[in-house]
N, C-alpha and C positions, 0 to 999 in steps of 0.2 A: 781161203782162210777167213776165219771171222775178224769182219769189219763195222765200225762204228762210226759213226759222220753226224755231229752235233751242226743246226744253226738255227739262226732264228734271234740271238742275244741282242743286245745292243744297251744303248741306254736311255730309259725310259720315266718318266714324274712318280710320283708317290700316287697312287691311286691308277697307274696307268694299268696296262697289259701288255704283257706277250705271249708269242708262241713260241717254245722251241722244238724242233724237227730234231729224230736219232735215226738216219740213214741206216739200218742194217743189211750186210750181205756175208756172204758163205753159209749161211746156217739159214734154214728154215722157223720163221719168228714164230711160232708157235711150242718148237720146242725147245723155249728160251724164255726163263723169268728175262724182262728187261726193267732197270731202275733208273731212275733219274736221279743223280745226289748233288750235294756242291760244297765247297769249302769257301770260307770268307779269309782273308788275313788272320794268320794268327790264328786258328781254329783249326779242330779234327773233319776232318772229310765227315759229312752225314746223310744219310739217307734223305730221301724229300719225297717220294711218292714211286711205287714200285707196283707192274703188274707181272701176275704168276705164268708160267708157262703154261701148257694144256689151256684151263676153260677163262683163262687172264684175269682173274680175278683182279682186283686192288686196294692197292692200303697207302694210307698216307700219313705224313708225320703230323705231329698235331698242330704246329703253326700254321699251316697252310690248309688242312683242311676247310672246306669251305671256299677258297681263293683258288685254289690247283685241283686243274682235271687232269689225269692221263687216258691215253687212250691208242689203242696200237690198230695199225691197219693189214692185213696179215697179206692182202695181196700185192699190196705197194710196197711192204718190207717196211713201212715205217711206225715206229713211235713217235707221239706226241706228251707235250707238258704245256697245258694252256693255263699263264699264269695269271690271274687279274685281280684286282685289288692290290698291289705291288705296295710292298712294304721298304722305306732304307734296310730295314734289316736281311732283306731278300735279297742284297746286295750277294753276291757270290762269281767262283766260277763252277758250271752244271759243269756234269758230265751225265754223258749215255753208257750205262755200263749192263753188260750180259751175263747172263748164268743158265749154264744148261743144267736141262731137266728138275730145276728149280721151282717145284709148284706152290709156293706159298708168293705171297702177296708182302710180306716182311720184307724190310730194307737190309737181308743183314751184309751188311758191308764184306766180310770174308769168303761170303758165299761165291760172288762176284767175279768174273775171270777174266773177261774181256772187258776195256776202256777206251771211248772213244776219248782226242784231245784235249776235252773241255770247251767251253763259250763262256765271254763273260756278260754278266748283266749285272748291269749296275741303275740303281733306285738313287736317286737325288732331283731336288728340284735344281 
């Protein structure tokens, strides 16, 4: 069955970085948009940076462009979300979420079928 395994979080300075790691398994990552989103307190679940199935495109929300890379590795089954320049407002909890046959590069949240648990990261000095 499809599975999703977020880590990497922790808590980090304002200007610092991290990684975080999306373990997938049952499904072949290629034929699977995967997105990274997060929700903060208080806030709706949001997209943060999403690549497409097929040729992986990607797209990113607009806070973060520039700071967040994604980047999937198709023979290790993993996605990445390398964050740097870390804002308090990047405070959140990520998740790893899947969508098959999903070829566009758009965060849409509905699309989305599989979620892995979440990670938190939290930005304060």
């Amino acid at each position: 069955q499809v599975q999703l395994v977020e880590s990497g979080g922790g808590l980090v300075q304002p200007g610092g970085s991290l990684r975080l790691s999306c373990a997938a398994s049952g499904f072949a990552l290629e034929d699977y948009a995967i997105g990274w989103f997060r929700q903060a307190p208080g806030k709706a679940r949001e997209g943060v940076s999403c690549v497409s199935s097929g040729d992986g495109s990607t797209g990113y929300e607009d806070s973060v462009k520039g700071r967040f890379t994604i980047s999937r590795d198709k023979t290790k089954k993993m996605v990445y979300l390398q964050m740097d320049s870390l804002k308090p407002e990047d405070t959140a909890v990520y998740y790893c979420a899947a969508a098959s046959g999903y070829a566009s590069s758009r965060c849409l949240l509905s699309t989305y079928e599989y979620w892995g648990q979440g990670i938190q990261v939290t930005v304060s000095s």
